[in-house]
C-alpha positions in Angstrom: 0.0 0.0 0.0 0.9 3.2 -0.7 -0.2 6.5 1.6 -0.7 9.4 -0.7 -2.5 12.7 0.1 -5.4 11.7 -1.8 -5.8 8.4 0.0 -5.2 10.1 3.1 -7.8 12.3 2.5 -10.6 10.0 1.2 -10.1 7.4 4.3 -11.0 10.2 6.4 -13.8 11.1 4.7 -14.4 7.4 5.4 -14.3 7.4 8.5 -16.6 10.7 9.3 -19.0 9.1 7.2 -18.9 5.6 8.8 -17.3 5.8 12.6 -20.3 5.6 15.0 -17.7 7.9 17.5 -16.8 10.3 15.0 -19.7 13.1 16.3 -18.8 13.0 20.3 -15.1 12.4 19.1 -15.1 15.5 17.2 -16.8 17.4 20.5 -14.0 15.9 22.6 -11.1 17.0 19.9 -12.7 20.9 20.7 -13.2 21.0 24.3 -10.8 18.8 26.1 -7.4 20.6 24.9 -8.9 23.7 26.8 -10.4 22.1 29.9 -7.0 20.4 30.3 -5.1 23.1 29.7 -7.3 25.4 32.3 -8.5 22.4 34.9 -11.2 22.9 34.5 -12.7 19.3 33.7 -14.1 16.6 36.2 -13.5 13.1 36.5 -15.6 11.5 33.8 -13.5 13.9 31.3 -10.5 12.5 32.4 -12.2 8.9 31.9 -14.0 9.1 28.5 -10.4 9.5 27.3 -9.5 5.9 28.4 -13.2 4.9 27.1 -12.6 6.0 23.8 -9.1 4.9 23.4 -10.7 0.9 23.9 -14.5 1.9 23.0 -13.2 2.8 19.2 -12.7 -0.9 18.5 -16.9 -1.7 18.6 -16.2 -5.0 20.9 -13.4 -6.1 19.0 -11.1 -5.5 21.9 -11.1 -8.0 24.9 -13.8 -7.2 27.1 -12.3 -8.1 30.0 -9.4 -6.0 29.5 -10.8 -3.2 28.4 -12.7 -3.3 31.8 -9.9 -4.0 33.9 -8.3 -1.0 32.7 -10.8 1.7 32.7 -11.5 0.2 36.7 -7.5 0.8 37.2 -7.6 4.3 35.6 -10.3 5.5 38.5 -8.8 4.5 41.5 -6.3 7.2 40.7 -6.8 10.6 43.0 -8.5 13.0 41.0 -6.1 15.6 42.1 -3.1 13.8 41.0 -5.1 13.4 37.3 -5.9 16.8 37.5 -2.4 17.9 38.0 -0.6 15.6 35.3 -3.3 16.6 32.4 -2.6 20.4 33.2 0.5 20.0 33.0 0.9 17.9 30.0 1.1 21.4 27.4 4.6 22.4 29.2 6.0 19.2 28.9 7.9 17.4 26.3 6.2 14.3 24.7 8.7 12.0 27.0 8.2 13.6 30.3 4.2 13.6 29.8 4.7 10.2 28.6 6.4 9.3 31.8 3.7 11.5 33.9 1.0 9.7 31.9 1.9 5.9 32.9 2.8 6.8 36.3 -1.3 6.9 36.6 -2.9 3.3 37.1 -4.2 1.7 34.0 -2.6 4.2 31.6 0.1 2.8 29.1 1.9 4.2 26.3 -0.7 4.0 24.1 -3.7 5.3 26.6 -1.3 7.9 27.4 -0.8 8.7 23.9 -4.6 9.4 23.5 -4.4 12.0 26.6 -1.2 13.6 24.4 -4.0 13.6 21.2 -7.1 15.1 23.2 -4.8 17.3 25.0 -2.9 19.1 22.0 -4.4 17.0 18.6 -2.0 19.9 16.6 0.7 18.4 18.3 -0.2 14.5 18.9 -1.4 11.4 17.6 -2.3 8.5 19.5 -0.8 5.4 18.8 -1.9 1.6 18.2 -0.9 -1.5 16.5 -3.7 -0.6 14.0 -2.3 2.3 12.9 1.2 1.8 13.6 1.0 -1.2 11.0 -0.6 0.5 8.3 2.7 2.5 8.1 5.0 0.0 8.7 2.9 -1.8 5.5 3.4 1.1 3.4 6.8 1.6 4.1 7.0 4.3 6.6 7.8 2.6 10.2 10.7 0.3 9.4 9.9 -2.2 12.4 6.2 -4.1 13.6 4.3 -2.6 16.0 6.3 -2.8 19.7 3.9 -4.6 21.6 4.0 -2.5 23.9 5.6 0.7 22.6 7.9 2.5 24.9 8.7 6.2 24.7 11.3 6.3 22.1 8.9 3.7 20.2 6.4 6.6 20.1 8.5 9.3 19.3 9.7 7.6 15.6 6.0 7.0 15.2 5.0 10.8 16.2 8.1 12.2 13.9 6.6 9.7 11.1 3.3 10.8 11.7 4.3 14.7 12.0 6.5 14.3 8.3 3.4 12.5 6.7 0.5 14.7 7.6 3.1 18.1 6.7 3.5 16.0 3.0 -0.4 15.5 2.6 -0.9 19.3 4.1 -3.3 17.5 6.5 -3.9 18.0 10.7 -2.7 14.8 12.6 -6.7 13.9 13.6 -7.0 13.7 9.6 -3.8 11.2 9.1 -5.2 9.5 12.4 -8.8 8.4 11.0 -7.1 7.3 7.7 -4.8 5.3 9.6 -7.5 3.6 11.4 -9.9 3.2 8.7 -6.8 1.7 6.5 -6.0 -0.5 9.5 -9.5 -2.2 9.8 -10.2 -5.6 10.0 -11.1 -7.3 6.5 -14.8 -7.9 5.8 
């Protein structure tokens, strides 16, 4: 396969067109970067970013997991929560990475959907799904690191960055392509 602007584009046309998410995705993608940035978000705000991150597979991730994790994810103190997610825009993607998983049920990839909904200029979240569409078409030399560690995300993010400047495009764009190029066959 080969990722080309106009691919790019027409998979995320795709996907607004046939993601069940997309709508309260799209709300999230506005308002969380601000609330994070200002506090001023509650609990469930915090939460609905681990949801989604599992949610967006439609049941095709282990239930059980998926569970376990969001249940790990709110035993954290709120204040501590509160605290790393403000402070994620003056941080480097490393040191929020290391803030991030220092929080119960948050790995590199759940922290990598904070770092999306916190600054989606800036991030892109990362997941085998999309991490082996590029290493298909070329881009990411290795198979998705399962799990990826810090420096796995970075080549990813600098990938990512490089691609979406090529196709004139803003990461959440490259990001639904990636997923919808990623799915499951029929």
């Amino acid at each position: 396969m080969e990722l080309s602007r106009s691919v790019v584009t027409d998979e995320a046309e795709a996907y607004r067109e046939s993601e069940p998410l997309v709508t309260v995705e799209d709300q999230h993608l506005d308002i969380l970067p601000g609330m994070f940035a200002d506090g001023e978000f509650g609990r469930r705000d915090a939460e609905w970013v681990v949801r989604w991150y599992f949610r967006r597979f439609l049941g095709a991730y282990p239930d059980a997991e998926r569970r376990r994790r969001e249940e790990a994810f709110r035993t954290n103190d709120f204040g501590t929560v509160r605290d790393v997610l403000v402070d994620l825009r003056s941080l480097d993607a490393v040191d929020a990475l290391d803030r991030l998983t220092a929080l119960d049920g948050v790995d590199v990839p759940v922290a990598t959907a904070f770092l999306q909904f916190s600054a989606p200029d800036a991030y892109i979240v990362v997941g085998a799904r999309e991490w082996s569409v590029l290493h298909e078409a070329g881009e990411l030399a290795d198979p998705y690191p399962d799990p990826p560690s810090p420096a796995d995300y970075h080549t990813y993010l600098e990938t990512c960055r490089r691609l979406a400047d090529a196709f004139d495009c803003a990461l959440p764009t490259l990001y639904r392509a990636l997923w919808r190029l990623g799915r499951p066959e029929d």
